[in-house]
TORMARTOR-159491 format. One record per residue (C-alpha): residue number from 1; residue in three letters; z, x, y. Coordinates in Angstrom, 1 decimal. Example, Ala and Ser with C-alpha at 12.3 -4.5 7.8 and 13.67 -1.06 7.14 Angstrom:
n:res:c3:c1:c2
1:ALA:7.8:12.3:-4.5 $
2:SER:7.1:13.7:-1.1 $
This chain:
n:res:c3:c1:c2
1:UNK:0.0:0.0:0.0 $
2:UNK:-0.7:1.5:3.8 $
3:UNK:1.7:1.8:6.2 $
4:UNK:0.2:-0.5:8.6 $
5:UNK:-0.1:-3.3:6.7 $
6:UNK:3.9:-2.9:5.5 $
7:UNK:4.8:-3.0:8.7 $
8:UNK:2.7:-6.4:9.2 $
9:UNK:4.2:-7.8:6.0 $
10:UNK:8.0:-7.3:6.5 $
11:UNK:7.6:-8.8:9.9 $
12:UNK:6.5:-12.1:8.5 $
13:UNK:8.9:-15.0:7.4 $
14:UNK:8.6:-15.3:3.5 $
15:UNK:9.7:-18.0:1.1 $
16:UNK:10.7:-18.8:-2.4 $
17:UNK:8.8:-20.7:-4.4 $
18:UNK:8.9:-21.9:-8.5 $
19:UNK:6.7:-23.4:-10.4 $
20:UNK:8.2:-26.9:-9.3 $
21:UNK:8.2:-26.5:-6.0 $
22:UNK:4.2:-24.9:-6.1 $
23:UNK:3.4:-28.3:-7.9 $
24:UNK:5.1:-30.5:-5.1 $
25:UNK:3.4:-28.2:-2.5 $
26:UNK:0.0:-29.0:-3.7 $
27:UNK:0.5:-32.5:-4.2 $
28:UNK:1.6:-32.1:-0.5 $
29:UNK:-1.4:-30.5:0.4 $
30:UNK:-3.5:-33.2:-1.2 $
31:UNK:-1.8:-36.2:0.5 $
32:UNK:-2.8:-34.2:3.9 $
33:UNK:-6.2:-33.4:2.8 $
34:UNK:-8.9:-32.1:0.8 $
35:UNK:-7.9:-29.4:-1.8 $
36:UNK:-10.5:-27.1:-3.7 $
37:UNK:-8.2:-24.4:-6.0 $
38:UNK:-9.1:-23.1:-9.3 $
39:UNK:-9.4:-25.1:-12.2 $
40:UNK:-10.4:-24.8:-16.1 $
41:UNK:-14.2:-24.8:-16.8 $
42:UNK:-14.6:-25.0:-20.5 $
43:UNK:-12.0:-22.4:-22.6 $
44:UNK:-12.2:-19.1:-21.1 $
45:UNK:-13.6:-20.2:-17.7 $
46:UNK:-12.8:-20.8:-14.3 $
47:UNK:-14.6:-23.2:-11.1 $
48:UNK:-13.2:-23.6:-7.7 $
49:UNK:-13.4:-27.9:-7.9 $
50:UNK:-11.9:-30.6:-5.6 $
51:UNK:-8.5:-30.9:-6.7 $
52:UNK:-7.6:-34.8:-8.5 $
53:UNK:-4.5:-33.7:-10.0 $
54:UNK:-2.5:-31.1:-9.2 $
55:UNK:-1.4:-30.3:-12.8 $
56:UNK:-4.8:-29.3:-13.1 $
57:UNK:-5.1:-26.3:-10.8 $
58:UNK:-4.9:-22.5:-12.5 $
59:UNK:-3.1:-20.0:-10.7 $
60:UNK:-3.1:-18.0:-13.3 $
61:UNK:-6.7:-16.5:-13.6 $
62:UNK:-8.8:-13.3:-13.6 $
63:UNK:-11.9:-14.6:-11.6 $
64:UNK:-13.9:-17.9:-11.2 $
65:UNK:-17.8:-18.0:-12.8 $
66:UNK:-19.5:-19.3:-9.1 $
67:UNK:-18.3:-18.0:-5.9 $
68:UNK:-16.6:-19.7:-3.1 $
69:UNK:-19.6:-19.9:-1.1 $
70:UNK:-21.2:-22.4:-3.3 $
71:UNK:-19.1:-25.0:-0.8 $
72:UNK:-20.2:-23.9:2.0 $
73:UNK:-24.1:-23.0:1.5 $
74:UNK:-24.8:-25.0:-1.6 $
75:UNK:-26.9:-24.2:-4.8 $
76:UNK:-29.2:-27.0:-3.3 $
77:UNK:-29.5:-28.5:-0.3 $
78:UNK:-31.8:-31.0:1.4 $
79:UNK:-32.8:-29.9:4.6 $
80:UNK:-34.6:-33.0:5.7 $
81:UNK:-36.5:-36.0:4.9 $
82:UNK:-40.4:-36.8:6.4 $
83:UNK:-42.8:-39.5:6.4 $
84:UNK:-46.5:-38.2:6.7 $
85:UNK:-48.1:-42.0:7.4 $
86:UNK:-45.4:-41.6:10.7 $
87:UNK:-45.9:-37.9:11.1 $
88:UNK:-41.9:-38.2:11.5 $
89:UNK:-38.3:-36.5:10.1 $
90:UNK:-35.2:-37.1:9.8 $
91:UNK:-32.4:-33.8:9.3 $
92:UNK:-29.8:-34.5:6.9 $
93:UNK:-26.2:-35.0:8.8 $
94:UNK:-24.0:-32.4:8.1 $
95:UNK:-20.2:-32.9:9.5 $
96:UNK:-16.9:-30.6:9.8 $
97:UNK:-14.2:-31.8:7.0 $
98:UNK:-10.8:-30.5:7.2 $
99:UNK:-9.9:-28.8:3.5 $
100:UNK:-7.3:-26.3:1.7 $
101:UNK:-8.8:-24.2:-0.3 $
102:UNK:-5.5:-23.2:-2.4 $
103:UNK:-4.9:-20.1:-4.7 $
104:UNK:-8.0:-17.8:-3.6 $
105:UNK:-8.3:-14.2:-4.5 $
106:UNK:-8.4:-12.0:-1.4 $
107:UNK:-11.7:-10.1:-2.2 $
108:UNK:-13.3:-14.1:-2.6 $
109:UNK:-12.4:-14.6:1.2 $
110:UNK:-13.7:-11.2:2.0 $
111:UNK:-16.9:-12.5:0.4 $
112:UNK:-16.8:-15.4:3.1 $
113:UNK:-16.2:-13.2:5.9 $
114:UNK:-19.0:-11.1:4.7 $
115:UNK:-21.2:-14.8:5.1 $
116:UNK:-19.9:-15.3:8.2 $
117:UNK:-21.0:-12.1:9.4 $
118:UNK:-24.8:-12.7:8.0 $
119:UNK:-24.8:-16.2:9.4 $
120:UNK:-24.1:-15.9:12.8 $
121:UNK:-26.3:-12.6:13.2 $
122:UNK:-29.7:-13.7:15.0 $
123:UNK:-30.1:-17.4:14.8 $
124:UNK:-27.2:-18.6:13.6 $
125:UNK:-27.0:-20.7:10.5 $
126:UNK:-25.7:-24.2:11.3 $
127:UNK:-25.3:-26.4:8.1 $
128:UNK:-22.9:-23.2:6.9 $
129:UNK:-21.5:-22.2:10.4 $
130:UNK:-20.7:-26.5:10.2 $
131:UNK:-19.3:-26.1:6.5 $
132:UNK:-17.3:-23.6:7.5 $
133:UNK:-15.3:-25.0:10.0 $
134:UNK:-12.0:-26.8:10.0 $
135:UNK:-11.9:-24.8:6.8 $
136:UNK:-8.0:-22.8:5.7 $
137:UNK:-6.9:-20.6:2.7 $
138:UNK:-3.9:-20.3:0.7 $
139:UNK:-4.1:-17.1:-0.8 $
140:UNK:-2.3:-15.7:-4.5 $
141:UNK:-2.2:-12.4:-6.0 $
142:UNK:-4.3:-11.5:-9.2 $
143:UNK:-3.9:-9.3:-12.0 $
144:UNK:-6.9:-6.5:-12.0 $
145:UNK:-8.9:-7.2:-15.1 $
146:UNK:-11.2:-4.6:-16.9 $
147:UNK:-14.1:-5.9:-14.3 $
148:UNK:-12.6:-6.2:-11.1 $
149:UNK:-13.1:-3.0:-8.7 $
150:UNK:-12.1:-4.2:-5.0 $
151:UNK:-10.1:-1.5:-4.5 $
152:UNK:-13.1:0.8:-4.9 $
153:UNK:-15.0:-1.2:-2.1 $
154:UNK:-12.0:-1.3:0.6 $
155:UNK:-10.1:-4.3:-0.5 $
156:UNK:-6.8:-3.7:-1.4 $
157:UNK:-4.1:-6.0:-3.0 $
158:UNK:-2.6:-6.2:0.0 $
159:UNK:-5.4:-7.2:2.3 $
160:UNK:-4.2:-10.8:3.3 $
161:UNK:-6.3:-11.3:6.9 $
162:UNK:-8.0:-14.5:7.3 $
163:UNK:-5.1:-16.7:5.2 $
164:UNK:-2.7:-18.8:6.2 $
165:UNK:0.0:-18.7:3.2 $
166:UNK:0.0:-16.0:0.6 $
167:UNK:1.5:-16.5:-2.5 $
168:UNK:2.6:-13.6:-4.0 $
169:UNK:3.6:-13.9:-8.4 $
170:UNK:7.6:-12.4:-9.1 $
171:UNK:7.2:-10.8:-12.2 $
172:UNK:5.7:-12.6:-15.4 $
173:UNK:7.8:-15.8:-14.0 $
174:UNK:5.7:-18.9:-12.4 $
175:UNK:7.4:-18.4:-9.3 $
176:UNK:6.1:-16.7:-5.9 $
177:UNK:7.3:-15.3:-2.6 $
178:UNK:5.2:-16.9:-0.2 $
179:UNK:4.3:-14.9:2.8 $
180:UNK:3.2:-17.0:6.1 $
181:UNK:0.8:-15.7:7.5 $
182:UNK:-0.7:-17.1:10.6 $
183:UNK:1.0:-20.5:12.9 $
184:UNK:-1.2:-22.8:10.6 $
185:UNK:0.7:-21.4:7.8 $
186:UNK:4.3:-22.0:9.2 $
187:UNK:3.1:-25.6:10.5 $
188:UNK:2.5:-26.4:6.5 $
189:UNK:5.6:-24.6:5.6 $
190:UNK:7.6:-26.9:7.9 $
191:UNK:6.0:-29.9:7.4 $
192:UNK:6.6:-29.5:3.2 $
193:UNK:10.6:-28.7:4.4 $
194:UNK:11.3:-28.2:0.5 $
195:UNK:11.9:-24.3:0.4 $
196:UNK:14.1:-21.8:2.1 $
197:UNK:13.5:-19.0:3.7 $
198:UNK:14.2:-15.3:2.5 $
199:UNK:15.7:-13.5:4.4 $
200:UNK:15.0:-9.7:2.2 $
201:UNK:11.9:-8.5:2.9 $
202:UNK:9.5:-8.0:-0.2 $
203:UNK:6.3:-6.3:0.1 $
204:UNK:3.1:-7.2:-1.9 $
205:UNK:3.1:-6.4:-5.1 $
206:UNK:1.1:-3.4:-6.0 $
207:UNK:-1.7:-3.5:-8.5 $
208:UNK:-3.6:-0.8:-10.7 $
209:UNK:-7.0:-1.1:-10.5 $
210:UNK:-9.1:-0.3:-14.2 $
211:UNK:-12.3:0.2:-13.0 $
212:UNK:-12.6:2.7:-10.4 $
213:UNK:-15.7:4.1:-8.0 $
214:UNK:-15.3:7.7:-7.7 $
215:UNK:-15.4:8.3:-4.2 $
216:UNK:-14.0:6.6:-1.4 $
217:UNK:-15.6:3.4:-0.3 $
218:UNK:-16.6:5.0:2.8 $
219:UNK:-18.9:7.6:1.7 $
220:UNK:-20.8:5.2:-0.6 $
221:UNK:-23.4:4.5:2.4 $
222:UNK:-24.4:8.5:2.3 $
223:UNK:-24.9:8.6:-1.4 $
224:UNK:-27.5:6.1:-0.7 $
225:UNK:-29.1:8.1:1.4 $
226:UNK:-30.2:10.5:-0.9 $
227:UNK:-30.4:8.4:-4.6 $
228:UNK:-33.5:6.3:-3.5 $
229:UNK:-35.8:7.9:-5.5 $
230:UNK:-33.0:8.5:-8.6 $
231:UNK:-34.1:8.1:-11.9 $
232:UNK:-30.9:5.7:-12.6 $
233:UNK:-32.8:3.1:-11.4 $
234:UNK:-35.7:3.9:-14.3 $
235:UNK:-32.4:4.0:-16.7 $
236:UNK:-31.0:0.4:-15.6 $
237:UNK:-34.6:-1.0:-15.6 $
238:UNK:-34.5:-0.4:-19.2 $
239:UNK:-31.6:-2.8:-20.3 $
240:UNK:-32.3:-5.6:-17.4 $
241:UNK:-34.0:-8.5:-18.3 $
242:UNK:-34.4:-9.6:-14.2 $
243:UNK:-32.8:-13.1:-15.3 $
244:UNK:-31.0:-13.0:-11.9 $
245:UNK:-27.5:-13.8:-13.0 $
246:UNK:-26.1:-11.5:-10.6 $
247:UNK:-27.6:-12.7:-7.4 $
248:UNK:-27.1:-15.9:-8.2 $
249:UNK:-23.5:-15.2:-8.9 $
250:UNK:-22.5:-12.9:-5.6 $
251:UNK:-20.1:-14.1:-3.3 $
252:UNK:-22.2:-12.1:-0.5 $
253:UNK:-25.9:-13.0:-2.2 $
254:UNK:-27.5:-16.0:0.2 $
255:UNK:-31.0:-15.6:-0.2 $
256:UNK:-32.9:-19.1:-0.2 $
257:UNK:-36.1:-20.6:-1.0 $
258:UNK:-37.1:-23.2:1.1 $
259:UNK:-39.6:-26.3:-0.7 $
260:UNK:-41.1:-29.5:0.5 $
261:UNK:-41.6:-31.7:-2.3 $
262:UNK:-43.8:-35.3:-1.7 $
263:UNK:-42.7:-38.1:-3.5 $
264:UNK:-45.4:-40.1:-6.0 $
265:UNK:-46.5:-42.4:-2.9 $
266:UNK:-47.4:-39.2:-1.0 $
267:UNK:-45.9:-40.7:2.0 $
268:UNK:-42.8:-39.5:2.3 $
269:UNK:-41.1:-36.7:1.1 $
270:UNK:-38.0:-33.9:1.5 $
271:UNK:-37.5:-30.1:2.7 $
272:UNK:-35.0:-29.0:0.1 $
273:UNK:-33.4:-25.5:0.0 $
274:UNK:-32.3:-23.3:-3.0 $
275:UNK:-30.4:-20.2:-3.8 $
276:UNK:-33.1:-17.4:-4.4 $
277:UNK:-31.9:-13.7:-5.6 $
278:UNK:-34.2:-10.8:-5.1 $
279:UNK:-34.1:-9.7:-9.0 $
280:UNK:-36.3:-12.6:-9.9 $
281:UNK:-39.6:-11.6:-10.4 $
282:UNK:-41.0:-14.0:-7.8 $
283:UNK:-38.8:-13.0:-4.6 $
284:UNK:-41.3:-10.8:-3.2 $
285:UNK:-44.3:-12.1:-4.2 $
286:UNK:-46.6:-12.7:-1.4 $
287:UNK:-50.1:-15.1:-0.9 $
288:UNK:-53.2:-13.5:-3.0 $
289:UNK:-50.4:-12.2:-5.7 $
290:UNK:-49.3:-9.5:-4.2 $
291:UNK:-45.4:-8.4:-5.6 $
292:UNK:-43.5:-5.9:-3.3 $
293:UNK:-41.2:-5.2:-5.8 $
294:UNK:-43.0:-6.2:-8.8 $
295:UNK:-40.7:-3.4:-11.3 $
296:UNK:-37.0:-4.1:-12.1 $
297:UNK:-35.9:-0.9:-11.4 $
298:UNK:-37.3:-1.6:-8.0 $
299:UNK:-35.4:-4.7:-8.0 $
300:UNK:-32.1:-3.4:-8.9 $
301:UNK:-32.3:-0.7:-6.2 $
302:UNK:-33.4:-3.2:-3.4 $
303:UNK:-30.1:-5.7:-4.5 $
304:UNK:-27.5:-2.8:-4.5 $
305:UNK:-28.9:-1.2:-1.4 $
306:UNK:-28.4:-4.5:0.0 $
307:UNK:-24.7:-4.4:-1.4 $
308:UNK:-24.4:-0.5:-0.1 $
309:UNK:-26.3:0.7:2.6 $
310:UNK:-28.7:-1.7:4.3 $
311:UNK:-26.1:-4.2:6.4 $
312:UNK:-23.7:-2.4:6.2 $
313:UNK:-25.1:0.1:8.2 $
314:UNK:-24.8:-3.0:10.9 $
315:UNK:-21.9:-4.9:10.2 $
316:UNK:-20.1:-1.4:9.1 $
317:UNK:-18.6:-3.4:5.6 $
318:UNK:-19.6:-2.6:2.2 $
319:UNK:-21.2:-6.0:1.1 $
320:UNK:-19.6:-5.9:-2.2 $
321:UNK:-16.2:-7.3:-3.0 $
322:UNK:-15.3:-5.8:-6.3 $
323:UNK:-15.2:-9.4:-7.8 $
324:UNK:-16.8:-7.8:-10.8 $
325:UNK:-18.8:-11.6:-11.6 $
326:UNK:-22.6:-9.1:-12.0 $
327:UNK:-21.1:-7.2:-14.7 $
328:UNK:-18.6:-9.5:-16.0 $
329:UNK:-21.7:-12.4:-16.9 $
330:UNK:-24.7:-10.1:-17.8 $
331:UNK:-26.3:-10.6:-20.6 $
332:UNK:-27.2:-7.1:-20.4 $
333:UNK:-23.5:-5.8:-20.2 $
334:UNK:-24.9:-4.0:-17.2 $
335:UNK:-21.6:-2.8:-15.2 $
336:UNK:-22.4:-2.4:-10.9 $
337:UNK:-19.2:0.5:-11.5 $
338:UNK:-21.3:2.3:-13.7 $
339:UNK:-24.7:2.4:-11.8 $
340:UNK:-22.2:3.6:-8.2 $
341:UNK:-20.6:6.2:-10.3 $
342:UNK:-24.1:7.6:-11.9 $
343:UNK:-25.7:7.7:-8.6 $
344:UNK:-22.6:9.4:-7.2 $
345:UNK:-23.1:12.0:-10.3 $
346:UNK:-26.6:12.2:-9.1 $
347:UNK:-25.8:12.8:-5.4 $
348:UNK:-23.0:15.6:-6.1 $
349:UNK:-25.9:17.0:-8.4 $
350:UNK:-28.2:17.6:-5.6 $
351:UNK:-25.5:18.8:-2.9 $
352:UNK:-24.7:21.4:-5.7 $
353:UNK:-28.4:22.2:-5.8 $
354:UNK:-29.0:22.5:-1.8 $
């Protein structure tokens, strides 16, 4: 943990929470608003879903299979509706809603900061900027699996900006010291009355990262300066079958395709928009045929150059979050880790050299 942000934490007010009282406090939640937290998909799998029952939220897991972004900037979307007799449109309504999003990983809200960033660069996005709004987190603490790496890309355990609670787990115990984080934070805290304050200052719990980068987050950028032409990329081609799983599944991904589609009367018709990921063979693909980046290994150097080196040479953030989702679901058990750490082997190799 840094010194800085110990400093932050034992200055905020902190409370005690068990299991009961978590329960109560999301059925709180709920009678306030609309509340999105984890919940079982299947066996072994997680989905961030609008809450029905509180006994049905998981605070207890290693990483959810879609993003939080799919709430705000949806799989699919439509953009509008027209009429072609009337040469007229109509754009789809979109409106702020108040909503909790309760027991969120700290890398996921990275992620949407990350969105926020690409979103209100140039023209600004509306339907997400309007999503986005009137929006808070309730953050909880997360137990590194063999996948997860956000230590490696600068987001430490600790890293709590942008929440208003933070619930931290006490041992292997279902209880929590809650940390209060911003004024909308205490207003909730106040309002639920049901939990007293602690007075001895805890810090964050520290967790040990698995899987590791090997250099520090902030000399990634110059390693991609000098692997573009590496032949890991021929080496990752190799096992990648370009099925796209990993765009699709990035928190920081939000490539779209944008489609008009005429109904059967071919009068009237929609603008509809869809996630896109640059590792489908179609992304670049251009009138008369033409593929920019036909080859996977072309592929998989545009998407992690994206990750590495491209925007974050203008926002000054890696645009990775260590979630460890590309690795964790490809059917290639291609791990993101290993490609970083083989281009760092290849970089060191050439400094050696010159």
């Amino acid at each position: 943990m840094n010194d800085v942000t110990n400093s932050k934490l034992k200055k905020l007010k902190q409370y005690a929470f068990d299991k009961d009282s978590t329960l109560k406090f999301i059925e709180f939640l709920m009678q306030k608003t609309e509340v999105i937290a984890p919940q079982n998909k299947g066996q072994a799998s997680y989905s961030y879903e609008i809450v029905k029952d509180a006994k049905d939220v998981v605070l207890d897991y290693p990483r959810t299979i879609q993003p939080l972004k799919k709430f705000f900037l949806p799989p699919v979307e439509d953009l509008l509706a027209f009429d072609l007799n009337a040469n007229t449109y109509q754009e789809e309504k979109i409106e702020a809603k108040d909503k909790i999003f309760f027991g969120i990983h700290n890398y996921e809200l990275e992620g949407i900061k990350r969105l926020d960033y690409s979103f209100k660069k140039g023209n600004p996005e509306s339907n997400y900027l309007t999503r986005r709004e009137k929006s808070m987190f309730i953050g909880i603490s997360y137990e590194p699996d063999s996948y997860h790496f956000s230590e490696s890309v600068g987001i430490p355990a600790d890293k709590i900006d942008g929440f208003c609670l933070f619930f931290d787990k006490i041992s292997n115990k279902s209880d929590y010291m809650v940390f209060v984080v911003d004024e909308n934070g205490q207003k909730l805290i106040d309002s639920f009355g049901k939990v007293n304050e602690v007075k001895s200052k805890a810090e964050i719990t520290a967790k040990k990262f698995q899987n590791k980068v090997k250099l520090h987050y902030n000399r990634i950028p110059q390693v991609f300066d000098h692997v573009y032409k590496s032949k890991v990329w021929d080496k990752v081609a190799e096992r990648c079958v370009g099925c796209g799983t990993c765009n699709l599944l990035c928190a920081t991904c939000y490539c779209f395709d944008v489609r008009d589609e005429i109904e059967i009367n071919a009068k009237d018709g929609k603008r509809t928009r869809f996630w896109d990921g640059c590792m489908l063979n179609t992304f670049a693909e251009v009138a008369g045929g033409e593929n920019f980046r036909e080859k996977l290994n072309q592929r998989t150097r545009h998407r992690l150059y994206r990750k590495f080196k491209y925007i974050t040479d203008h926002s000054g953030e890696l645009h990775c979050i260590g979630c460890g989702r590309c690795s964790k679901y490809c059917p290639a058990d291609i791990s993101i880790v290993e490609i970083i750490n083989s281009l760092i082997d290849d970089y060191t190799t050439q400094q050696k050299k010159n």
